[in-house]
N, C-alpha and C positions, 0 to 999 in steps of 0.2 A: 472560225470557219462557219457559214452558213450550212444549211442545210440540201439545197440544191448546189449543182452545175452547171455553169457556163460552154457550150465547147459550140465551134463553131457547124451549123445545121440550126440550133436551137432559136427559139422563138427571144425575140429580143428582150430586156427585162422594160420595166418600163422608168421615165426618164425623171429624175427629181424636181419637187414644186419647188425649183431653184430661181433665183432672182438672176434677171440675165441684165447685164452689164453692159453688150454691145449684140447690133443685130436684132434683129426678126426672132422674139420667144418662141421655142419650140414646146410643146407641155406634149407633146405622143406622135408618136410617128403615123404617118399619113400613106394609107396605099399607094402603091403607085411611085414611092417617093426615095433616092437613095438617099442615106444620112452617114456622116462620120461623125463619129461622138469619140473624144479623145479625153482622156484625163489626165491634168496638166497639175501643177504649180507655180509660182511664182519663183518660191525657192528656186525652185529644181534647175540647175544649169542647163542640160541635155533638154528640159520642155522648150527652153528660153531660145536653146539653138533651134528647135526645129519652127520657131513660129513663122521664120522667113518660107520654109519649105510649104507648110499648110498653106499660108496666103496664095504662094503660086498655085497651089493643087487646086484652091478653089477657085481661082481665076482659071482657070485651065478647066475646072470642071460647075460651070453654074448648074446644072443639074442635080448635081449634088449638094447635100444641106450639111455644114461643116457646124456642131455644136463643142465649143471647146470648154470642157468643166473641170473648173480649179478645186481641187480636192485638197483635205489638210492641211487645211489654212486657220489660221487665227481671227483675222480682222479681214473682214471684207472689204475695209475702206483701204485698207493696202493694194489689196487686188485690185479693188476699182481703181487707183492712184496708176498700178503699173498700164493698166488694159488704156488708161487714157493720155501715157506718154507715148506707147507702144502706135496709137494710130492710125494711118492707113497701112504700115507693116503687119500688123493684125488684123487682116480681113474678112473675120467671119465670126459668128455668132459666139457669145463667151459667158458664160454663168455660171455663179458662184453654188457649190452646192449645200445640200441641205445637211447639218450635224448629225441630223436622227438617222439612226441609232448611234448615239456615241460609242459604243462597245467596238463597232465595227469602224469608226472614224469616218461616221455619214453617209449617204444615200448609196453616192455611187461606189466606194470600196465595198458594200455590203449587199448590195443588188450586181455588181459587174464586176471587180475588178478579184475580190477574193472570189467568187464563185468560178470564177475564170484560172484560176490559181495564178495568181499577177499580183504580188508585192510591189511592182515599183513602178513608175512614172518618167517617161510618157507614156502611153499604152492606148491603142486607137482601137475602135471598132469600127467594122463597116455592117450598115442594117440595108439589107436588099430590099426590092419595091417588095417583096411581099413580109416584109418585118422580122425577117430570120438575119441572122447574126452569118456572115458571110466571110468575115475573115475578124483576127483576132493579131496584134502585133505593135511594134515599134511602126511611130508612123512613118517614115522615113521608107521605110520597106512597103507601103501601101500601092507605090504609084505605078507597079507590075499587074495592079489588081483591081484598084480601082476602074480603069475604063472598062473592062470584061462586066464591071458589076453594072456598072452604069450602062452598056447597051445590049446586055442582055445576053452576053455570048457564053457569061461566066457559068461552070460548073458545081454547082452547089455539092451536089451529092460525090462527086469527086474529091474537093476542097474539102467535106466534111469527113470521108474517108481517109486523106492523107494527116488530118488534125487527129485524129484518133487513133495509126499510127504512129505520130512522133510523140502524141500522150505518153501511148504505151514503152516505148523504145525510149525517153526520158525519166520516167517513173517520175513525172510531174505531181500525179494523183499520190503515190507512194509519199513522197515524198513531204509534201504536205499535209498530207493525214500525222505521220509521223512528226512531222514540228509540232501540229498543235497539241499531240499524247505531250509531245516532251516538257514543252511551254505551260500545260495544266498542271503538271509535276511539278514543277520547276516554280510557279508563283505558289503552290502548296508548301514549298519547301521541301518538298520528296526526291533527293536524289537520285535516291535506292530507286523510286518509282521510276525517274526518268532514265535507269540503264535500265529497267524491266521494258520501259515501253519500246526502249531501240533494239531488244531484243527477241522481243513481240513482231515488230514488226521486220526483222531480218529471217524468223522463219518461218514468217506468212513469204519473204518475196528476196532470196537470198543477194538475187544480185542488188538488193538496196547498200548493202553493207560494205559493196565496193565504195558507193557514194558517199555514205553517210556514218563508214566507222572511226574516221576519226571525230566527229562531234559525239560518238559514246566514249572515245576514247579519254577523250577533253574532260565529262562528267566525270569518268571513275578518277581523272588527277586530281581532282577537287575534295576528294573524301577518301579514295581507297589506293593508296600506291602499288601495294602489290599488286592486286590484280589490274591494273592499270599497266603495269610492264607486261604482265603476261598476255593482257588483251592486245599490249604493242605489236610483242613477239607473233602470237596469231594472228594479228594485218598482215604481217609481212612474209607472212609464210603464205596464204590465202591468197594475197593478191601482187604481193612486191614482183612479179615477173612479170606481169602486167601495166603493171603501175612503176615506169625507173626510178619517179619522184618521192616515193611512198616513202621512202628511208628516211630521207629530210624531212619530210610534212611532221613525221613519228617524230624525230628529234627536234622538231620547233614547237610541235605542242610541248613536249618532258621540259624543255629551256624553257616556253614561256614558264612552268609551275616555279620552275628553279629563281626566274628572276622574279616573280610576283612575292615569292617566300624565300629570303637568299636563309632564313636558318630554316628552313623543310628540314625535319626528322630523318628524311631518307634523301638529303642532298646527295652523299655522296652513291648511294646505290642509285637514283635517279639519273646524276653525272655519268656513270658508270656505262649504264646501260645507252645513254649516247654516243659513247666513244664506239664502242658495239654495234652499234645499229648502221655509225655512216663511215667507223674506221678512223683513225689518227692519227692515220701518217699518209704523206703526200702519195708514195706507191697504192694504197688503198684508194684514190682517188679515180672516178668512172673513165673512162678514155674518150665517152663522147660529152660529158658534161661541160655544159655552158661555163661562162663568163656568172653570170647571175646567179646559179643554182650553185659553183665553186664557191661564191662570198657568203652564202647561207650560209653551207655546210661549215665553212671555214669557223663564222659567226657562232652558231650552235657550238664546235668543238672547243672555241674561246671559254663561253659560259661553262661548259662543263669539265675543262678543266681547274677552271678558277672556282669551282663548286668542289671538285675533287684535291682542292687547295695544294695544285701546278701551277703556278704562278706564269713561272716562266714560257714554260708549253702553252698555258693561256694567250700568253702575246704574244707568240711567232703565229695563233692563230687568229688573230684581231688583226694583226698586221696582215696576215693575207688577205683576210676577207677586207681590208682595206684597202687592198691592191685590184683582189677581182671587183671589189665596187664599181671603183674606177674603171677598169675596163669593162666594163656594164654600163657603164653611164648611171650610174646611179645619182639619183639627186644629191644637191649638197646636205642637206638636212640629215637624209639616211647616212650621208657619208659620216655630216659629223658625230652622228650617233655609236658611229663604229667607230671612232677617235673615243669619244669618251669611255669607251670600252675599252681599249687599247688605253688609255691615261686611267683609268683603274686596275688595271693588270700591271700595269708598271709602276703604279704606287705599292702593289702589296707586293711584285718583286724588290722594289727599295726598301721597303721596310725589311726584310728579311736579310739583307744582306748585312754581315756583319761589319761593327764599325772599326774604324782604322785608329788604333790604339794612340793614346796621347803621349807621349815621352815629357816626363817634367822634369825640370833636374832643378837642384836646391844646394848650393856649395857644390861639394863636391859627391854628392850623391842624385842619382838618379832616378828615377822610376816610372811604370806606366800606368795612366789616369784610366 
């Protein structure tokens, strides 16, 4: 994290000595002048959809100066390759940004997009003639906003008002503050540290921990299981009437531990407390639960029966969650995934079953093999 904030009111940061690729170089924004600066990639699927959308907006709005900058990237000549098949479909200004500060992954994650609290990509800005930062978003979502900015109608002090708002009412800031406690923990090797820091920061701002207790949850599976069930048990007490999903989320994090480690120390007390948490028999099953959230739960009860070495019980619940896949639609991939679940569950009930005695007979004598 940098040390400032981005939010929209604020004075715009300023733009990187980036090498521009396509279009009219922009090096600072110009009074008088609306600019959209968007940071894009190559990679990025969802960038690549939106470039048909930008080009019309700029067509639609020559007034405005549309700077597209390709962020974490490796080879510029990649970028220049795509930006020169792409066209007249990409109609507006396009440059490569600058690396420095590598820590932050170059110019603009580290002047815009983290100070903004924005991990991902595409992510647009709009800079008003007088150089303040006017809106902040998916570009996609811009073109409610754009024309107010560009003829002057738009409400700044308003817009800035309601950004600080859904700040607060997201715990966007909370939230992030807290990844990066956890993340400095976490490349230290400090565990321990990174359930102190999610706890630091739950009674600095208690409603964080609706959000963000299952990722402490996730830490204490890694090192401490008991109190890893207890920390469960207290989600669901805290927030499970609130949250109908919470059961599940709790028994997919215990399953992932169980499948990352199928011999865990505490398999069977970890199994255990799954069957617990979502119930293991069809009557225990919610009345308004989906199709989708059935094949979970189903899936979770599989693992941890085949963890609490039920074999059998294991695959009448693989075979459901193979059933409610399907009626989910769930891709073939995931399906087949839950087959192989189900063909592991049915190997280790084969193997148990006893085998069917050989009768050998030898003259007049008999016997079995």
């Amino acid at each position: 994290m940098t040390q400032t904030e981005l939010l929209v009111g604020d004075p715009a940061p300023a733009l990187p000595p980036a090498t521009f690729l396509k279009g009219t170089p922009v090096s600072a924004f110009e009074p008088g002048h609306v600019y959209v600066v968007e940071c894009w990639a190559t990679w990025c699927g969802p960038c690549r959809t939106t470039i048909p959308h930008l080009t019309q907006m700029q067509k639609d709005h020559p007034e405005a100066r549309f700077v597209a900058v390709a962020v974490w990237e490796d080879n510029i000549e990649d970028v220049r390759s795509f930006v020169a098949e792409q066209g007249e479909a990409m109609s507006y200004a396009v440059a490569y940004d600058v690396a420095e500060p590598a820590a932050s992954g170059g110019w603009m994650p580290h002047h815009w997009l983290l100070p903004a609290y924005r991990n991902g990509i595409p992510t647009a800005f709009i800079v008003d003639r007088a150089g303040r930062v006017a809106w902040i978003g998916h570009p996609v979502g811009m073109e409610d906003v754009l024309p107010a900015i560009v003829d002057g109608s738009f409400d700044l002090p308003a817009a800035a008002e309601r950004y600080a708002g859904w700040m607060r009412e997201s715990l966007t800031r909370e939230k992030a503050h807290l990844q990066a406690a956890v993340q400095g923990c976490l490349k230290a090797g400090d565990r321990a540290g990174a359930v102190r820091a999610y706890d630091a920061a739950f009674a600095a701002c208690p409603r964080l921990e609706a959000e963000a207790g299952l990722n402490k949850l996730r830490q204490l599976l890694s090192h401490n299981g008991a109190a890893a069930l207890d920390y469960g048990s207290r989600l669901l007490a805290s927030f499970g009437s609130d949250h109908p999903y919470l059961k599940r989320a709790i028994a997919s994090e215990v399953v992932a531990t169980l499948e990352q480690n199928a011999g865990h120390p505490q398999r069977q007390t970890f199994a255990r407390f799954v069957v617990d948490v979502v119930g293991g028999g069809e009557a225990e099953r919610p009345e308004d639960e989906d199709a989708f959230e059935a094949c979970m739960r189903a899936r979770c009860l599989a693992v941890a029966f085949l963890s609490d070495d039920r074999p059998a019980a294991a695959l009448r619940q693989a075979e459901a969650a193979i059933a409610q896949g399907r009626a989910a639609d769930l891709n073939e991939g995931a399906i087949h995934r839950l087959q192989s679940l189900a063909d592991r569950c049915a190997g280790v009930v084969a193997s148990q079953q006893p085998k069917t005695p050989t009768v050998v007979c030898e003259g007049d004598v008999c016997r079995i093999a």
